[in-house]
C-alpha positions, 0 to 999 in steps of 0.5 A, spaced: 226 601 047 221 602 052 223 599 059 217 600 064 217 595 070 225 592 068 228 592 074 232 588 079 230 586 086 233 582 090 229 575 091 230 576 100 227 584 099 221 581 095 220 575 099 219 579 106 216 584 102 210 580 100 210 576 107 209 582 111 204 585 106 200 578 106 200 577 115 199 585 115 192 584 110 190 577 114 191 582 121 187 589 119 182 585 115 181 580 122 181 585 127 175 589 122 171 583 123 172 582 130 169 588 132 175 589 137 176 595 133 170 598 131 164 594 136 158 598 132 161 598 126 155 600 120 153 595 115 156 598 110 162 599 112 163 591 114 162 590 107 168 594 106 172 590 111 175 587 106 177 594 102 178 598 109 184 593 110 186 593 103 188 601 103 190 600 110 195 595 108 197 599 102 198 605 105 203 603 110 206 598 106 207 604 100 210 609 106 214 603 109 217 603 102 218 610 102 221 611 109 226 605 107 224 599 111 226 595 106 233 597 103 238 591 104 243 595 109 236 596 113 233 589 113 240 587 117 240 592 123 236 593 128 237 599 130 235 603 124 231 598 123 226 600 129 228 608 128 226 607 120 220 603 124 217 609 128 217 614 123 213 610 118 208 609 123 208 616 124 207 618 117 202 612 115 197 613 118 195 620 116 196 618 109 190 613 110 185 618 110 189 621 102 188 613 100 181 613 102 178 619 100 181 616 093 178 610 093 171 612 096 171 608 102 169 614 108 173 613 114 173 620 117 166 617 121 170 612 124 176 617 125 172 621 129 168 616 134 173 611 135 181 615 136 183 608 138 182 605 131 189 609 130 192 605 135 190 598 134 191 598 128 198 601 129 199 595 134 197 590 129 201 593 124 207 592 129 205 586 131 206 583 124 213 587 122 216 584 128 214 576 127 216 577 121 222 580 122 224 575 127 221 569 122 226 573 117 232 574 122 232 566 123 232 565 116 239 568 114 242 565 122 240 559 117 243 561 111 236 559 108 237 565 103 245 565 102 247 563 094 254 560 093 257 565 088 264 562 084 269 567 081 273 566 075 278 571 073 285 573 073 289 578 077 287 583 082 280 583 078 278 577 080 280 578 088 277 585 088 270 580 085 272 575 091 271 581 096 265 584 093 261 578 094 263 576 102 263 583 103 258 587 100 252 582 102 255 577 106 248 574 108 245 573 102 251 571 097 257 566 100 263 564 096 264 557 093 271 559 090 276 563 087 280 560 079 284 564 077 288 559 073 290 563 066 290 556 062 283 554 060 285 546 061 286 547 068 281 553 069 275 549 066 277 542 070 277 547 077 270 550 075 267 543 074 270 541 081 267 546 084 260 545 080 261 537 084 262 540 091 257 546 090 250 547 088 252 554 085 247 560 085 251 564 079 258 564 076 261 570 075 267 572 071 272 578 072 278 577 067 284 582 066 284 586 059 286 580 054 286 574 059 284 567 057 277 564 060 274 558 059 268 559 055 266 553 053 265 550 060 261 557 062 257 556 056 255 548 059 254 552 066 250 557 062 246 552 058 245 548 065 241 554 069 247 556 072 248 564 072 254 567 068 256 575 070 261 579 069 262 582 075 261 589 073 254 587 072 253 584 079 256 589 082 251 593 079 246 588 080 247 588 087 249 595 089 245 599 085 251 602 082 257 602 076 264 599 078 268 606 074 274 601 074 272 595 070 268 600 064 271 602 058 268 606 052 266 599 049 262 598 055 258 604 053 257 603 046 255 596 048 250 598 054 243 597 054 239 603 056 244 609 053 240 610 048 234 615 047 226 614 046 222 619 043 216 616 045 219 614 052 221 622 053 215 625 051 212 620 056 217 623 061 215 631 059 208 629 061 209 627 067 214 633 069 209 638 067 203 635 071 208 634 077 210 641 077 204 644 076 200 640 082 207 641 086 207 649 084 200 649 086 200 646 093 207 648 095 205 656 094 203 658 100 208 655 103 214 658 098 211 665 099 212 664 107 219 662 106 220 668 101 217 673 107 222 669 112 229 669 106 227 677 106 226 678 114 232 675 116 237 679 111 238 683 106 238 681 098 234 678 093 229 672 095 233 667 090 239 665 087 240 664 081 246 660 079 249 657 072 248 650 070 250 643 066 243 640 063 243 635 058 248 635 052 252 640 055 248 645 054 248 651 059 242 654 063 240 658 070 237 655 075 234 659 080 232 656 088 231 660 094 237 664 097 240 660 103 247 663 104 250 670 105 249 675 098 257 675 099 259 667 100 262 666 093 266 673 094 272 669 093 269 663 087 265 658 087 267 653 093 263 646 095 258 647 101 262 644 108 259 641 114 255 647 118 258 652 113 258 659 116 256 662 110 249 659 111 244 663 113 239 660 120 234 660 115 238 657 110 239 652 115 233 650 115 231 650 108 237 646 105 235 640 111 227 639 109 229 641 102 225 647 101 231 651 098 229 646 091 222 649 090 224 654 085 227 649 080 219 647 078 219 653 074 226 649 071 222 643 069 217 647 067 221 650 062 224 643 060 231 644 062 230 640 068 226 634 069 223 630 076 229 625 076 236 625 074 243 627 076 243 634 079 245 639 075 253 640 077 256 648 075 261 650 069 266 651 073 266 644 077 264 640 070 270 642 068 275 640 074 271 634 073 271 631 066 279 632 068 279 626 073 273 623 073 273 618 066 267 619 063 264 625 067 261 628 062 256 622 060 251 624 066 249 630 061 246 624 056 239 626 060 236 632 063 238 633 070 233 633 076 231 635 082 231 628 086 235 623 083 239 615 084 245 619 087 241 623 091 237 617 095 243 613 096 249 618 097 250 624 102 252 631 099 258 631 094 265 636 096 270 632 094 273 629 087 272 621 091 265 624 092 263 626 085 266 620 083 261 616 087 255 619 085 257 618 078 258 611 079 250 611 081 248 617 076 251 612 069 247 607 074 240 610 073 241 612 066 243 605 065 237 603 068 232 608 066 225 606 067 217 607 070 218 604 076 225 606 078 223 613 077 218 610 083 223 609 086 226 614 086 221 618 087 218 615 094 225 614 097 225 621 096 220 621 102 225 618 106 231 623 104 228 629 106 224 626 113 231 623 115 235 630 112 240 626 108 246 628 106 243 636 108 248 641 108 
């Protein structure tokens, strides 16, 4: 089955999304036809006002999505908020001139001859971002996004539900009740109280293995518009991630997207041999000043070749640019730390902006690797892994990847807890694989490497 645009977006991302790309659009397009920007703007180009504006506003709302301005934790926090911002700002502007050239609308005319173009649009943009965020701030003051969610379960599931639902959003999601009551009688008769005192957004349901619900009252409540979840599915909903606790191998055998398409991994290949190609061509120079700077710095080789998992287990080399002493595995292989001494300066730096990865298009292009996917972890780790992690080994069902879901949602992994972590975000993408979470994945790779996250 062929998912391309299934995926769940929290209805206050969507809203505040659209919101700021229509104020934006209306802003840009009126100071265009003011004049304010451009007072002796050609003819032609006040025809194409409206498409100007148009790649203005798509420009900096698609590096806005790429830096990460729209993340729930980020809608909430100011101060990351306003970095994230800024640094938006500073990446979308030279990327209007890529998007322009691609829709034929000439603005190096402009560029040229009026720099303050840059800044009044700039102004405008920000002018928006902040009355908007302000308008959606006193929204949530107001609770006018906050849905009441009722839990239904028994023992220490049901409480740990009860938290995930005030804590993990406590803006967006509010408490109506826990019933936990084991006898069915008295469990629906507390669900209807609660259907009585509140207007319920969904019920969620987190029973103990063998534990009795009402289903027949949830059933009424399904029937009546009423969302009924298990908790394991809003979890992964709202955190973008599995809960490792509550699945089981039925869960597997029973869960939507584990299973393989042809067509749709063809589709996948394709994609990764023209990404790679055009990757390789525009990285080169820059690949070969890295090689001539790994070389100059210290004695060895420029790459370093290392054993890896890919799909089903099978084993392969995967090869990056060399960023640690020819001697750092003298003693076995061992997780990089923070400021690892085994790092060499150049090293550094090309694990912060993610240039040591580059070499691995060369995997792709050979098929053992693809775009996106879990990262290919080591023999040596799988196994140490498989042996505390249920369900380690699920993660080799689809290619490895360079970028993937764990990636751009979790810091580097040194640690049991940590490689536990990522699987949970790893068994979420493959879940969920689809065209537009592969976008995803991918622009927010963008803020990953701009903010060096998780580098070590």
């Amino acid at each position: 089955m062929i998912r391309p645009f299934e995926r769940y977006i929290p209805i206050e991302v969507f809203v505040l999304c659209v919101l700021e790309l229509g104020l934006s659009f209306a802003a840009i397009y009126a100071l265009l036809l003011s004049g304010a920007v451009y007072p002796a703007m050609p003819s032609i180009l006040q025809s194409q006002a409206a498409d100007l504006a148009a790649v203005l506003t798509f420009t900096i709302a698609a590096t806005s999505l790429a830096i990460g301005l729209y993340r729930p934790e980020i809608i909430t926090e100011r101060r990351r908020f306003l970095a994230n911002a800024a640094v938006a700002a500073a990446v979308a502007f030279p990327a209007m001139l890529v998007v322009s050239t691609i829709f034929d609308i000439d603005l190096s005319h402009i560029f040229v001859h009026h720099s303050l173009l840059l800044l009044k649009v700039l102004v405008a943009w920000a002018i928006c971002l902040l009355v908007t965020r302000w308008i959606f701030g006193l929204v949530l003051r107001l609770r006018l996004f906050q849905r009441s969610v009722l839990v239904v379960g028994t023992g220490d599931r049901a409480v740990r539900a009860s938290e995930a639902v005030r804590s993990q959003r406590a803006r967006f999601f509010e408490l109506a009740g826990l019933v936990t009551d084991p006898a069915p009688e008295e469990a629906t008769e507390a669900v209807r109280t609660k259907l009585r005192e509140n207007r319920l957004w969904g019920i969620v349901v987190a029973p103990e293995a063998g534990a009795a619900i009402p289903a027949a009252e949830l059933m009424r409540c399904k029937l009546s518009g009423v969302r009924v979840i298990d908790d394991v599915t809003f979890r992964e909903q709202q955190l973008g991630r599995i809960d490792l606790d509550h699945v089981d191998t039925n869960w597997f055998l029973f869960a939507d997207g584990f299973a393989a398409s042809r067509f749709a991994d063809t589709l996948r290949r394709i994609g990764d041999i023209v990404l790679s190609l055009m990757f390789l061509v525009f990285t080169l120079p820059l690949m070969l000043v890295t090689a001539l700077a790994i070389k100059f710095e210290s004695a060895g080789p420029v790459f370093y070749r290392q054993e890896r998992v890919g799909l089903g287990g099978r084993r392969f080399t995967l090869t990056k640019f060399r960023s640690m002493r020819t001697d750092a595995e003298a003693q076995g292989p061992v997780w990089a730390a923070q400021k690892d001494p085994r790092i060499t300066r150049v090293g550094a730096f090309i694990r912060c902006t993610r240039i040591d990865e580059l070499p691995q298009l060369l995997n792709v292009l050979r098929g053992e690797m693809s775009f996106i996917g879990p990262r290919p972890e080591r023999p040596h780790f799988v196994q140490q892994l498989s042996q505390v992690v249920p369900f380690y080994q699920e993660r080799c069902s689809v290619k490895p990847g360079i970028t993937g879901w764990a990636q751009v949602n979790y810091p580097y992994g040194a640690s049991v807890e940590d490689a536990r972590a990522k699987l949970s975000y790893d068994l979420y993408y493959i879940k969920n694989r689809s065209l537009l979470l592969d976008l995803i994945i991918l622009v927010a790779t963008v803020r990953v490497i701009l903010f060096q996250e998780g580098a070590r």
